[in-house]
N, C-alpha and C positions, 0 to 999 in steps of 0.2 A: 516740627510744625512749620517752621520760616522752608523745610526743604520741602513742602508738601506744596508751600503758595508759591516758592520762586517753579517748581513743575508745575503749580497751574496755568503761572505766567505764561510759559514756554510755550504751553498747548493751545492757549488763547493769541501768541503772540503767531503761531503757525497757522493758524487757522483763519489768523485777518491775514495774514499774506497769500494761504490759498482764495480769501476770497475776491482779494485786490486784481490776483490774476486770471479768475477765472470770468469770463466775459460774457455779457450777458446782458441785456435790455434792465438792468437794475433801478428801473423806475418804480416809486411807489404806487402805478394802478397796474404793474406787469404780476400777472398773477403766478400764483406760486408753481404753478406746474410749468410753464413755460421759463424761468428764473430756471429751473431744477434741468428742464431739458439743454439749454442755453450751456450751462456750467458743463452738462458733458461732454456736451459735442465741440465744442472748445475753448482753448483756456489758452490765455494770450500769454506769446512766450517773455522769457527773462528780458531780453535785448530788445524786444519792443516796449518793455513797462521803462525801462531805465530811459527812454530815451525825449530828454527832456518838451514839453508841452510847448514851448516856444518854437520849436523845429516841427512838432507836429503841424501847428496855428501854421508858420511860414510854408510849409507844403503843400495845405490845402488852400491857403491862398493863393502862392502861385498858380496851381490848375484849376484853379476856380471849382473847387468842387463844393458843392455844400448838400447837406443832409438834411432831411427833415424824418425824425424820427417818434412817431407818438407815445414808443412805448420805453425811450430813452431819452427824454429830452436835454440831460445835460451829455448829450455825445461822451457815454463813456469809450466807444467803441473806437478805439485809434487805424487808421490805415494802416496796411499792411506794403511799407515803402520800402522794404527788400525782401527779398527771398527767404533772407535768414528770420525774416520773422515770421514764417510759417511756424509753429510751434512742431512738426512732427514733419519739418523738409528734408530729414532724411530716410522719407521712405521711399521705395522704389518708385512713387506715382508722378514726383515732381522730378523724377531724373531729364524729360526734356528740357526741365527749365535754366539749364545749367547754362544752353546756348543764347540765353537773351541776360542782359545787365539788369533790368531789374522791373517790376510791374507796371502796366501802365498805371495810367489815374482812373481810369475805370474800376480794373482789378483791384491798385489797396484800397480802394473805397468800398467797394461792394464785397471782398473776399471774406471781412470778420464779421458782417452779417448773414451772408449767405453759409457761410459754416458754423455760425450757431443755431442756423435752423428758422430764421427770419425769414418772413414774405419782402421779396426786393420789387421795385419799381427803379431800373438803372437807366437816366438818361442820357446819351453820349453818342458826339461825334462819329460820322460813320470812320472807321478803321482805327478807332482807339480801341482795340484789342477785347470787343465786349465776349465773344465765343468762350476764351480761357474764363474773363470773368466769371458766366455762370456755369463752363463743362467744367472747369477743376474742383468747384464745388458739389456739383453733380455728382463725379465719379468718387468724390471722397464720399459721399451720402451711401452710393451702393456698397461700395467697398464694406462699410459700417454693418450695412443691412446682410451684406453675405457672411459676416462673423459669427449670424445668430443662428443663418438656417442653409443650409450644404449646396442648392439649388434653390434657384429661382423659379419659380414656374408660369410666372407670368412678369412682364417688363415692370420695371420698378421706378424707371424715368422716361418721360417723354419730352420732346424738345419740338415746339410745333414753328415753321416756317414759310413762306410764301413761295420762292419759287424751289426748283429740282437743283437747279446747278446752286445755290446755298446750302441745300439740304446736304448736295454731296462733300462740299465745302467743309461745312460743321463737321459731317461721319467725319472726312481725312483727318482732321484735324483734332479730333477726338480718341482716335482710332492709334496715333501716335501715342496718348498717356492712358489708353484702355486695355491695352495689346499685352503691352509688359506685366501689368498685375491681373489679367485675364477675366478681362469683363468684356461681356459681348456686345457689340455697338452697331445695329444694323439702320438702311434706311431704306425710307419709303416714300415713293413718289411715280405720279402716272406716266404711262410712255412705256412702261414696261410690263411684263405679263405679272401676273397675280401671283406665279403658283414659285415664283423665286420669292416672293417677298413674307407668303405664306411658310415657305421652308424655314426662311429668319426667323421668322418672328418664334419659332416654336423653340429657341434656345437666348434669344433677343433678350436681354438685360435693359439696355439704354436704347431706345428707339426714335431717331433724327425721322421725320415727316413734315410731308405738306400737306392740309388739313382734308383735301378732298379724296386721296388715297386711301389715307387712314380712316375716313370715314364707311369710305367703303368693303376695306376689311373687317371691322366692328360693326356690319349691317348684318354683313353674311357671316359672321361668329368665328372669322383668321384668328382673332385679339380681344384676350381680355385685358380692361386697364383699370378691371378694380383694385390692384393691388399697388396703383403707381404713389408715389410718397416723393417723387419730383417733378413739377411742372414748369416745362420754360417756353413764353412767347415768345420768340425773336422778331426783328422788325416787323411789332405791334401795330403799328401807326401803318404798314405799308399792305396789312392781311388784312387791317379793315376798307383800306381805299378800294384793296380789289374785292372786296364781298363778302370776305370767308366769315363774317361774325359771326352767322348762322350755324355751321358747321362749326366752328372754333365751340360754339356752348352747347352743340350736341356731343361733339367727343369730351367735352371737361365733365359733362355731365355722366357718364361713366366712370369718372373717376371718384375715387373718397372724400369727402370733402375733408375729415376732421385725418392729421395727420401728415397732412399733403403740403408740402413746401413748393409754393408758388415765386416764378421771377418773370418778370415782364421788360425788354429790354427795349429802346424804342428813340428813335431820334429826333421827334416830337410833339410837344403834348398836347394836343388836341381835343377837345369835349370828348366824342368817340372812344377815346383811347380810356380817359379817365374813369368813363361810365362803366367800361369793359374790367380796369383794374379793379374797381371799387366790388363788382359782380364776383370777380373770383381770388381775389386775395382778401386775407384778414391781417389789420394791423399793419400793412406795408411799411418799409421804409424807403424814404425815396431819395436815392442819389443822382444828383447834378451835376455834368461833370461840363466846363465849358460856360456855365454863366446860366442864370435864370431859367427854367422852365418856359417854354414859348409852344402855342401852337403854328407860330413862322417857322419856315425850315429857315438855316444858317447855316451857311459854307463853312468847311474847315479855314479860318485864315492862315494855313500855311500852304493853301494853292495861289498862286497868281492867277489871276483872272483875266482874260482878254477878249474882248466885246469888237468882234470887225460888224459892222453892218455895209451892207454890198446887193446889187441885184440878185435877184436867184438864179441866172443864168451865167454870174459868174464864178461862182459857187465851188463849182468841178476844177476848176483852171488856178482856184485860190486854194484847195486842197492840194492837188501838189506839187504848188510852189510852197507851203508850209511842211509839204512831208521830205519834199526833197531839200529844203533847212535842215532840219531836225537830222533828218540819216548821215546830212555831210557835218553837224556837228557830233555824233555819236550814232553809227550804224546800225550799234545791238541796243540802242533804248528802245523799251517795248512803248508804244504807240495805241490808244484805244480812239476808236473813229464811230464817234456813234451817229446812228439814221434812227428816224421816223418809223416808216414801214419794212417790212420786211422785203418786199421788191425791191426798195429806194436800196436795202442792204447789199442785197443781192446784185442789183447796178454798179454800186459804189466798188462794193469788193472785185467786180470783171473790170470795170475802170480801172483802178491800181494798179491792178495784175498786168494789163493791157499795154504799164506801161514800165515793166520792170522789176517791179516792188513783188516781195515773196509776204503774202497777206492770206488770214484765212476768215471764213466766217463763223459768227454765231448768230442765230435769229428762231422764230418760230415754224419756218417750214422743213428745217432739217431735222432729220431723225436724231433721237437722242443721242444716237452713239458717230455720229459727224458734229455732232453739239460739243461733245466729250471730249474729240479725236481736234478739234479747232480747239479748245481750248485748254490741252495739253500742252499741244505745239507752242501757244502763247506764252503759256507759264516757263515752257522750259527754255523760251529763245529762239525753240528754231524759227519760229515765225516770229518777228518785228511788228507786224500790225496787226490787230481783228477790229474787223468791221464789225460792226452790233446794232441789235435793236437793244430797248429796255429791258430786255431780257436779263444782259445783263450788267445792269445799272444798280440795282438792289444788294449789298452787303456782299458781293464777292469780292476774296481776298486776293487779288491778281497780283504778286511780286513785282516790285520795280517797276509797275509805267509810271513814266516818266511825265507824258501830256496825254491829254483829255483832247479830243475835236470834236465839235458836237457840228456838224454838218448841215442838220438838220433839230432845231428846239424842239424838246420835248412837249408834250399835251399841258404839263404843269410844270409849277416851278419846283412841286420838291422831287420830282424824277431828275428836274437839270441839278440840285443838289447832289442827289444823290449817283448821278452819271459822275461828276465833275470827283465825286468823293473816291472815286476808283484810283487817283491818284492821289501824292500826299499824306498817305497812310504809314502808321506806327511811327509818328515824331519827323519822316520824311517829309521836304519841299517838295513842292508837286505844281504842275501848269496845266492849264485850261485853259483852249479856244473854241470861241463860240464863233458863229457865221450867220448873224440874227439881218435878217431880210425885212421888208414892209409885210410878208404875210406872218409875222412872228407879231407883230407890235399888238396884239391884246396881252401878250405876257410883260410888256419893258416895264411897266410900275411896278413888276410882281420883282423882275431882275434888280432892276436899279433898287430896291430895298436889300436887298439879297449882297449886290455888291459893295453899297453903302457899308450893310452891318459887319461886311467882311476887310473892312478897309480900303478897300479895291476903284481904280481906274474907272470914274463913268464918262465916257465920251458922248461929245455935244450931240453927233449921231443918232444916238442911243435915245438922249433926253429928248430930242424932237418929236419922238411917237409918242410921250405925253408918262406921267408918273403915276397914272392912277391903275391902282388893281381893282383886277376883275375876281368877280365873287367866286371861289371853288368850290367848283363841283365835287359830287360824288362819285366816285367810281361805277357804284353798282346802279344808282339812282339819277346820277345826270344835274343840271340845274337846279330840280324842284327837291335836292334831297334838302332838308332844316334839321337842324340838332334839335328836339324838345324837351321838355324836363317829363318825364315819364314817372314823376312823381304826382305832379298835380294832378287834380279832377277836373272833367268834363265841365262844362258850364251847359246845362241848362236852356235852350230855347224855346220861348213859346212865342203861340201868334194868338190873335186875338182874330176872336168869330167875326 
C-alpha cells in the first residue's frame, strides 16, 4: 500500500516538473488548445529554469525590455540570455550561432514566444539583430512541419518587406541556417524577370518578398499561400509610410487565418501600425526592447551625433574635409554618405572620385545588378565609401561603418533615423554627421527631439531655426493623410427646407 502512494508520489512529483518546464502562455483565460500547442513546440531547458529570477528581473532591466502579454500575464516566459538555453541547441540549425557570444535583447525576448507558437509584435532599435529574432524561429517552424509530410508543395513561410536590397539582406542571412538542414529560402522582388522567381517558387519553402512582386505572382497564379503557417512583417512602420497596406491585406488574405503564426517587427508604433497588428494577428504579445513604445522615432544612443549647420554651397568643400579626417585616421573604415536625390548621388559620388577617393554608388536609377555589384564592394572593403539615396537607409545590415554623413536631410525625421541607424549596429559605437542648412529648418524641432531623447549635442545653430515640429505626412497621401477610428459611425446630416 505505502509502495503504491510513495509511486503515486513519484508520477505526480514528475509531472509537476514536466509542467514547470514546459512553456506556455499558462494564463487562466489561454484556452486549452493553445496551452497543449505551446507545451509542444517547446519546453524551456534545465539551465534556463535553474537560473535564479533576480538575474532574470536584472537583465530585462538593464535592456529595457518589457512585455506586455494578454494571454501570460504573470510573464512566465523567461528570455532566452544564452545560446545554451535553447533547449534543443544542439541541432544542426543553430551551428551558425556558435560565431556570436550570445543573443541580442531582441532575440531572448522574443525567441520563447515565438517558438511556442505566439503571435509577436517585436519593437526594437534598428540593428538589434531583429532577422535571427523572427528567421531562427521561422526555420525551426518548417523544420517541424517537414517531419510530418516528405515535400512541401507550396511555401510554408513568408517574410514580407519593403525594399529589394533588405529582402536580399534577410535570403543571405537566412540562407546561412536554411542550407545546412535543407530548407529552401528563395526571394522575390521587382527589377528582375518573372520566370526566375516563378522557377523558385515551385520548390520555395520560406519565401523573403517585397509586397508588390509577390502580389503580382499570386494575380497570375506563380504562388499559392494557402498553406503558409508563418507570417512575418519586417519594418512594419516603414511598408505602411510607403503605401503597401493595400497590398500587404490582399496577399495576408490568401493566407489561412486559423493556424498561422504571425510576427510583426517594427521600429515604431504608430496608429497605422497598431491598426494593421490588431487586423492580422490574434493575441499578440508585445516586446519592447529600448524603452516604452512610441510613435517618435529614437536614435540608437550608441551613435554620436553631430549637427554642423553651414550654407549649402558649402556643403561639397565640408565633405571632404570630413572624409579626408576619417581616411587619415582609419583608411579601411567603411564610410556611408547619404543624398536626397538620386542625381544629387550621382554628383556627389563623381565629386569624391574626382578627387581621389575609391567610392561607389547605390541609388534608384542603377540597374539592380550595379545596385548589387556597389554594394558588395562596400561590404567587403574594397570600396571605403557608398554614396546613397534612402534606398538604402531602411534595415540593411552593412558590416562596420564606422560614420553616417547625411549631406543632404532626408524628407523626414524617421528616414534621418533610420539612415543614421546604419551605423552603431549589434552593441557597436557608431558616428553620425549631419550637414543641416537654412533649407532643412522645417525638420530642426523634429531633430532636436530626436537628439535630445538620444542624449546628444544640440548646438545654438541648430536651436535658432525654432523647436517646433511639423505635422507628418503620409507617404502615400501627403498632408491631408489623418489616422481615423474606422470603428465609429457616420454622423448624420440634415438640412432643414
Amino acid at each position: 500500500m505505502s509502495k503504491r502512494s510513495g509511486s503515486g508520489e513519484n508520477k505526480h512529483a514528475r509531472k509537476r516538473a514536466r509542467t514547470e518546464q514546459a512553456v506556455s502562455a499558462e494564463d487562466s483565460d489561454t484556452p486549452k488548445q493553445d496551452k497543449k500547442k505551446s507545451k509542444k513546440s517547446y519546453r524551456q531547458s534545465a539551465k534556463l529554469t535553474a537560473v535564479a529570477q533576480a538575474e532574470i528581473d536584472a537583465f530585462q532591466k538593464t535592456n529595457m525590455i518589457e512585455v506586455s502579454d494578454p494571454l501570460d500575464k504573470e510573464q512566465t516566459l523567461r528570455p532566452i540570455m544564452t545560446f545554451e538555453h535553447i533547449p534543443d541547441f544542439d541541432d544542426a540549425l543553430y551551428e551558425p550561432l556558435r560565431n556570436f557570444s550570445a543573443p541580442t535583447s531582441v532575440q531572448a525576448s522574443t525567441w520563447p514566444l515565438l517558438f511556442s507558437g505566439r503571435d509577436v509584435i517585436g519593437i526594437a532599435e534598428t540593428g538589434s539583430g531583429k532577422t535571427l529574432a523572427f528567421g531562427l524561429p521561422c526555420l525551426r517552424k518548417v523544420l517541424a512541419l517537414k517531419k510530418k509530410k516528405t515535400k512541401p508543395s507550396h511555401p510554408t513561410a513568408v517574410i514580407l518587406t519593403p525594399t529589394r536590397e533588405l529582402a536580399m539582406q534577410i535570403h543571405d542571412q537566412l540562407e546561412k541556417y536554411a542550407s545546412p538542414v535543407d530548407v529552401k529560402v528563395t526571394c522575390i522582388f521587382g527589377g528582375v524577370r518573372k520566370d526566375e522567381h516563378r522557377e523558385a517558387l515551385k520548390t520555395a519553402t520560406v519565401v523573403v518578398a517585397t509586397p508588390g512582386r509577390l502580389k503580382d505572382l499570386i494575380g497570375e497564379g506563380s504562388v499559392d499561400l494557402g498553406k503558409v503557417k508563418y507570417l512575418v512583417l519586417d519594418e512594419a512602420d516603414r511598408m505602411l509610410d510607403k503605401g503597401f497596406e493595400q497590398d500587404i491585406k490582399e496577399i495576408i488574405g490568401t493566407m489561412p487565418v486559423s493556424k498561422r503564426q504571425t510576427a510583426m517587427f517594427t521600429a515604431t508604433w504608430p496608429p497605422s501600425v497598431r491598426n494593421l497588428a490588431e487586423g492580422f494577428t490574434r493575441d499578440p504579445a508585445m516586446i519592447t526592447v529600448g524603452g516604452k513604445p512610441s510613435g517618435d522615432p529614437r536614435a540608437n544612443t550608441r551613435i554620436k551625433q553631430e549637427v554642423e549647420v553651414l550654407s549649402p554651397y558649402d556643403k561639397e568643400q565640408r565633405l571632404l574635409q570630413i572624409l579626408g579626417k576619417l581616411q587619415r585616421k582609419a583608411v579601411a573604415d567603411r564610410i556611408l554618405v547619404f543624398c536626397l536625390y538620386k542625381k544629387e548621388a550621382t554628383r556627389i559620388e563623381r565629386f569624391i572620385q574626382s578627387r581621389g577617393y575609391k567610392v561607389a554608388g547605390i541609388h534608384g536609377d542603377l540597374s539592380q545588378s550595379d545596385r548589387f555589384k556597389s554594394l558588395e564592394a562596400f561590404k567587403s572593403g574594397a570600396v571605403p565609401i557608398l554614396v546613397a539615396t534612402d534606398v538604402a537607409a531602411r534595415g540593411l545590415d552593412i558590416p562596420e561603418v564606422k560614420t553616417v554623413v547625411n549631406v543632404t536631410f532626408p524628407l523626414t525625421i524617421e528616414d534621418y533615423v533610420h539612415r543614421i541607424g546604419r551605423t552603431g549596429r549589434a552593441g557597436a559605437e557608431g558616428h553620425a554627421i549631419t550637414l543641416f542648412t537654412e533649407n532643412d529648418k522645417t525638420h530642426s524641432g523634429a531633430l532636436i527631439n530626436v537628439l535630445k531623447a538620444a542624449n546628444q549635442n544640440v548646438p545654438d545653430s541648430l536651436m535658432k531655426f525654432g523647436t517646433t515640429v511639423k505635422k507628418k505626412q503620409h507617404g502615400a497621401y501627403g498632408a491631408f493623410f489623418k489616422e481615423v477610428d474606422s470603428s465609429k459611425s457616420a454622423t448624420k446630416i440634415t438640412f432643414d427646407d
